[in-house]
C-alpha positions in Angstrom: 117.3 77.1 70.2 118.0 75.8 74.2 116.3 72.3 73.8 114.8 72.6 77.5 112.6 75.6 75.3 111.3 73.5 72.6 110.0 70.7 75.0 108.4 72.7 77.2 106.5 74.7 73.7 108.6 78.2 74.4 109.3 79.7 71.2 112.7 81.9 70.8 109.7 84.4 69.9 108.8 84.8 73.1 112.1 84.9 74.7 112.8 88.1 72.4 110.5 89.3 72.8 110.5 89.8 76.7 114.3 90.8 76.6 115.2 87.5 78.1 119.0 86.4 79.2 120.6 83.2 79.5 121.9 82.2 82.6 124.9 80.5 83.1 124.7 77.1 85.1 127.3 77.6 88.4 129.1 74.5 88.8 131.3 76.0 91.6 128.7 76.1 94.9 128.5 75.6 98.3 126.2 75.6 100.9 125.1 79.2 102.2 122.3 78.0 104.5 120.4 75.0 105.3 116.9 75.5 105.7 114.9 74.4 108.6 113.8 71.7 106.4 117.2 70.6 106.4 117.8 71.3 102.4 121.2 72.9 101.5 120.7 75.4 99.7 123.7 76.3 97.3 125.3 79.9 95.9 128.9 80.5 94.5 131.4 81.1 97.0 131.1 85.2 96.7 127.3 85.4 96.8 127.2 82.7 100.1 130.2 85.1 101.9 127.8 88.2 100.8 124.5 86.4 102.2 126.3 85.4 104.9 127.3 89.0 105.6 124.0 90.0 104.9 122.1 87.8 107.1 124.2 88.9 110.3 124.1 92.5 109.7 119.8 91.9 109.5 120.4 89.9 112.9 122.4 93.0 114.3 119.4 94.9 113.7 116.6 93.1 115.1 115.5 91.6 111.5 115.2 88.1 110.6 116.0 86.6 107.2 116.3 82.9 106.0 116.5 81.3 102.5 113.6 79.8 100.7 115.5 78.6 97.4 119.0 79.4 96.3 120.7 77.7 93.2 118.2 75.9 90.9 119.4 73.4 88.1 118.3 73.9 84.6 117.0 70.3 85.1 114.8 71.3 88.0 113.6 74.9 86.7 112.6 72.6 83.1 110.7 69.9 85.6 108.7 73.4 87.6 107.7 74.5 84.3 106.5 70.8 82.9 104.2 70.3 86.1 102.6 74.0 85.7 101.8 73.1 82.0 100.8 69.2 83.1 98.1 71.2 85.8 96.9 72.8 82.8 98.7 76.2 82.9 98.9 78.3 79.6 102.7 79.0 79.2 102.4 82.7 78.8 100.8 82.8 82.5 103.4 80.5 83.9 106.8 82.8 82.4 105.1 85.8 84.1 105.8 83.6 87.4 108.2 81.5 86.4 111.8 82.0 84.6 112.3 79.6 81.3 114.7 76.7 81.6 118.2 78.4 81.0 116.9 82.1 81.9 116.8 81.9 85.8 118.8 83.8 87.5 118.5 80.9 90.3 120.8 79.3 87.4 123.3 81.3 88.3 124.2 80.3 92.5 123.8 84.2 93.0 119.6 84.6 93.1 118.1 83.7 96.3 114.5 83.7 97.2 113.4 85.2 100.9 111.4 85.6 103.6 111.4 86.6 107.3 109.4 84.7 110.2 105.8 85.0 110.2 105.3 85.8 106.5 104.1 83.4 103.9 106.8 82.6 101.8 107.2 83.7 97.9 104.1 86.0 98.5 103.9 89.7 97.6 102.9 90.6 101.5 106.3 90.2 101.9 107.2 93.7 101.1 104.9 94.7 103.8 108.0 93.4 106.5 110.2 94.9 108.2 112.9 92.4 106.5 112.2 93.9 103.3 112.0 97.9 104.4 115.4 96.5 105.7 116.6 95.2 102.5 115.4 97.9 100.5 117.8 100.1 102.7 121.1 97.9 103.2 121.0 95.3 100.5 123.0 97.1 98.0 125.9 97.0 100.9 126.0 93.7 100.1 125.9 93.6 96.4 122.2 92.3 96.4 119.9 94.2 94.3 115.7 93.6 93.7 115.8 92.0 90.1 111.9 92.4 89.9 110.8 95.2 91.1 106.9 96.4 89.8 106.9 97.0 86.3 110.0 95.4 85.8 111.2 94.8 82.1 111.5 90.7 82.0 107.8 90.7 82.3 107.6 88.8 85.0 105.3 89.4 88.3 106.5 91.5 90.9 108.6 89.5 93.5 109.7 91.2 96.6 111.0 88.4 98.0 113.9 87.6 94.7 117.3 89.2 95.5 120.5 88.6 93.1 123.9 89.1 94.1 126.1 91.3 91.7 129.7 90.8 92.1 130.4 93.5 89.5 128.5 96.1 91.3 130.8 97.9 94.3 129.8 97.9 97.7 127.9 100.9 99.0 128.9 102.6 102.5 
């Protein structure tokens, strides 16, 4: 069993139960955009050249789009999950929000999290934008796909604003 799982009080149980997969640590990332705060934030070399690609072809038409979190260490994702259970958070509430240590696809450098100027970020409003009718539409041009759309199968919340670069899917016209 992942060690990061037992601390934390996740049993394998659960994990099976929901269908989860491990994610892969990327160890070969670079920086795809620095926030305004001036944090890099980090994908593999294929999913940073497809954001990029993304991000000016959303410019071209009038949208918007910026990075709220990219890569996320195993180390970081297991400190997210202590602090929600520190304020007192059951553990089955916070993996409907929140991916176990070794099960993010933020794990990976491919998942990023987004948003568009005047929306609130990480909210589900955000699929009331234009950024995301946008996405919806073009995305896939781009090998970026909605992991979790409503009802989706990991049991986790629906999150408009979590795309995931797929470098095995083709490109779309």
């Amino acid at each position: 069993m992942n060690p990061f799982l037992a601390a934390l009080g996740i049993s394998s149980e659960l994990i099976a139960v929901r269908g989860l997969l491990e994610c892969e640590e990327a160890t070969d990332l670079e920086v795809a955009e620095v926030g305004a705060d001036g944090r890099n934030h980090l994908l593999i070399p294929a999913a940073a050249e497809g954001w990029r690609n993304l991000k000016d072809a959303a410019l071209g038409d009038g949208i918007s789009l910026f990075i709220v979190s990219a890569f996320r260490s195993i180390d970081r994702q297991t400190e997210i999950v202590r602090k929600k259970l520190e304020a007192g958070i059951a553990i089955e509430e916070i993996l409907t929000v929140c991916a176990p240590p070794g099960f993010s696809e933020h794990h990976t450098g491919r998942a990023i999290d987004l948003s568009t100027p005047g929306s609130r970020a990480v909210e589900i409003e955000f699929d009331q934008t234009a950024a995301f009718a946008w996405l919806n539409v073009h995305a896939a041009k781009f090998r970026f796909y909605l992991s979790y759309p409503v009802g989706n199968q990991c049991g986790y919340q629906y999150e408009p604003w979590h795309w995931c670069f797929n470098d095995a899917h083709p490109i779309t016209p």
